[in-house]
C-alpha positions in Angstrom: 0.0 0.0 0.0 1.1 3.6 -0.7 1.9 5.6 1.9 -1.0 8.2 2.2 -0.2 11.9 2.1 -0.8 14.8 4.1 -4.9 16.2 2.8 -5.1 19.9 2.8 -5.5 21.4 6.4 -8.9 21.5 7.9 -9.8 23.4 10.2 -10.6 22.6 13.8 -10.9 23.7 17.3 -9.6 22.3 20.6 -12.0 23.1 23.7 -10.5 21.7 26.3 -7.0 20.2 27.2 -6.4 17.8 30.0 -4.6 15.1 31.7 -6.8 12.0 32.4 -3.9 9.8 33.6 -0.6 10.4 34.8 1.6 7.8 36.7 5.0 8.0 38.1 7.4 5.3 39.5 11.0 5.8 40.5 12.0 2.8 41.8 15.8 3.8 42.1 16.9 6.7 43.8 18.4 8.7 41.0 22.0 8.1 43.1 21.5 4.3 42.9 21.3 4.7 39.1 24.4 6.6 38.3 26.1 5.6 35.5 29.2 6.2 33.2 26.6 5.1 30.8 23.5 6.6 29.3 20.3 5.2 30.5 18.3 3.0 27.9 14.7 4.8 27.7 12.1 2.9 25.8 9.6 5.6 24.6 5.9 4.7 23.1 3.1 6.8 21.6 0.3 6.4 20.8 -2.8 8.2 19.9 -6.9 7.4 20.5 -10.0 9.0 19.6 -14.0 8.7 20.7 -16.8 10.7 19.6 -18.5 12.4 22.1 -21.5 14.0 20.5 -22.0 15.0 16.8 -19.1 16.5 15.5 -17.3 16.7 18.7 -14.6 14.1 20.0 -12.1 13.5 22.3 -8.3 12.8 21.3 -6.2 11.1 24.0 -2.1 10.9 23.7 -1.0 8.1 25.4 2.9 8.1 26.2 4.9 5.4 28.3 8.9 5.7 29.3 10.9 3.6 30.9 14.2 3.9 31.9 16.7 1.4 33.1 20.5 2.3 34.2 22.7 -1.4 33.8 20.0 -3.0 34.0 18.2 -1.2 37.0 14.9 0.4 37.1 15.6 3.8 37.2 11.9 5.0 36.3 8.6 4.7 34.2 6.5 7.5 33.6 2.7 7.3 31.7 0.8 10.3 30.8 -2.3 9.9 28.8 -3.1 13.2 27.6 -6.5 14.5 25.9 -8.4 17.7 24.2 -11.9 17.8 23.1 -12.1 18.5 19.8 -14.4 20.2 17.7 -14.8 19.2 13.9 -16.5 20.5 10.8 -19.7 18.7 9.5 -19.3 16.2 6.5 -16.0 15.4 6.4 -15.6 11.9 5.0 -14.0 8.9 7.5 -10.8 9.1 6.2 -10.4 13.1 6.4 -11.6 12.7 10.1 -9.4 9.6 10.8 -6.0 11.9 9.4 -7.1 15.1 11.3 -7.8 13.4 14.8 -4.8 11.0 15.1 -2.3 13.0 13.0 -3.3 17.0 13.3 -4.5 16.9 16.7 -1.9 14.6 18.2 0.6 16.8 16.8 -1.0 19.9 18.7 -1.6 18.0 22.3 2.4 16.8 21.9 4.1 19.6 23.1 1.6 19.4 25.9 2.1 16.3 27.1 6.2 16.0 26.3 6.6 19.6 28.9 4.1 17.5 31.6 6.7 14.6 31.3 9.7 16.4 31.8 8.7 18.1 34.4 7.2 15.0 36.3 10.9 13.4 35.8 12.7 16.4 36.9 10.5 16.1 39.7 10.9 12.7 40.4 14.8 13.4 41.2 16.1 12.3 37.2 16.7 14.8 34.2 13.9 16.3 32.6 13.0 13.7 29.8 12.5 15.4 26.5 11.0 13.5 24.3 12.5 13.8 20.8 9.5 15.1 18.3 7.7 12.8 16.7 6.0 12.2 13.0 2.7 11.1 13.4 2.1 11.0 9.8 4.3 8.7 9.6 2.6 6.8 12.9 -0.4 6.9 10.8 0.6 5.7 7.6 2.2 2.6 9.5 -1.1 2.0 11.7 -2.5 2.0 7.9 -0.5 -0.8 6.6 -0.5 -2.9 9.5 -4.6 -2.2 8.9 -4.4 -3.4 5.3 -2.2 -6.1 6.2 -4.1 -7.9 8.0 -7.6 -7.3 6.5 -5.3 -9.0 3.2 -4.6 -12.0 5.8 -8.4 -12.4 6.6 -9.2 -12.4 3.2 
């Protein structure tokens, strides 16, 4: 499948922002994890959406880190992240699908990657700061997985 690009913009408006989850653990003392060596942090995104009323959804950023220092739990953060969304009338399922997982979740990103480095900064670690990240490109590969297996089923 060809990779599917970007529509023309279309408009939108975000009503609300919020965090509906946010989790913490640091295990380790950050002196217990000190290292010569970077940490390894395992970072994953991802993005949901469910209508709410006509027109109106809500878009919810999940994002999970872990860290580990050789092989010790230094700590895993989880933040799942959401705006209500407002969205023009008639726009077809695909237009809808790109603008909630791909536009929004690009706006609510910078959001939620400031909450997380300042919960690990306050958790006794270095701010985190998440690298950004190309949801379009999160979407096109949630597409092909999609068309993948529908092809298996068939």
């Amino acid at each position: 499948m060809d990779a599917i690009t970007e529509p023309a913009p279309i408009s939108f408006s975000i009503n609300a922002q919020y965090i509906k989850d946010l989790s913490f653990e640091g295990p380790a003392h950050p002196g217990d994890v000190i290292s010569p060596n970077p940490p390894k942090i395992d970072v994953q995104v991802s993005a949901e959406t469910r209508p709410l009323e006509l027109n109106v959804f809500e878009v919810t950023l999940k994002t999970r880190a872990t860290a580990t220092v050789e092989n010790k739990h230094a700590f895993l953060i989880e933040l799942a992240y959401a705006g209500i969304i407002s969205t023009p009338q008639g726009l077809d399922e695909n237009a809808l699908k790109y603008l909630l997982l791909v536009e929004v979740a690009r706006q609510l990103f910078p959001f939620a990657r400031n909450i997380i480095a300042n919960a690990t900064r306050d958790g006794g670690f270095p701010p985190l700061l998440l690298q950004p990240i190309d949801f379009n490109a999160l979407y096109n590969q949630q597409l092909q997985g999609e068309a993948q297996a529908a092809a298996g089923n068939a």
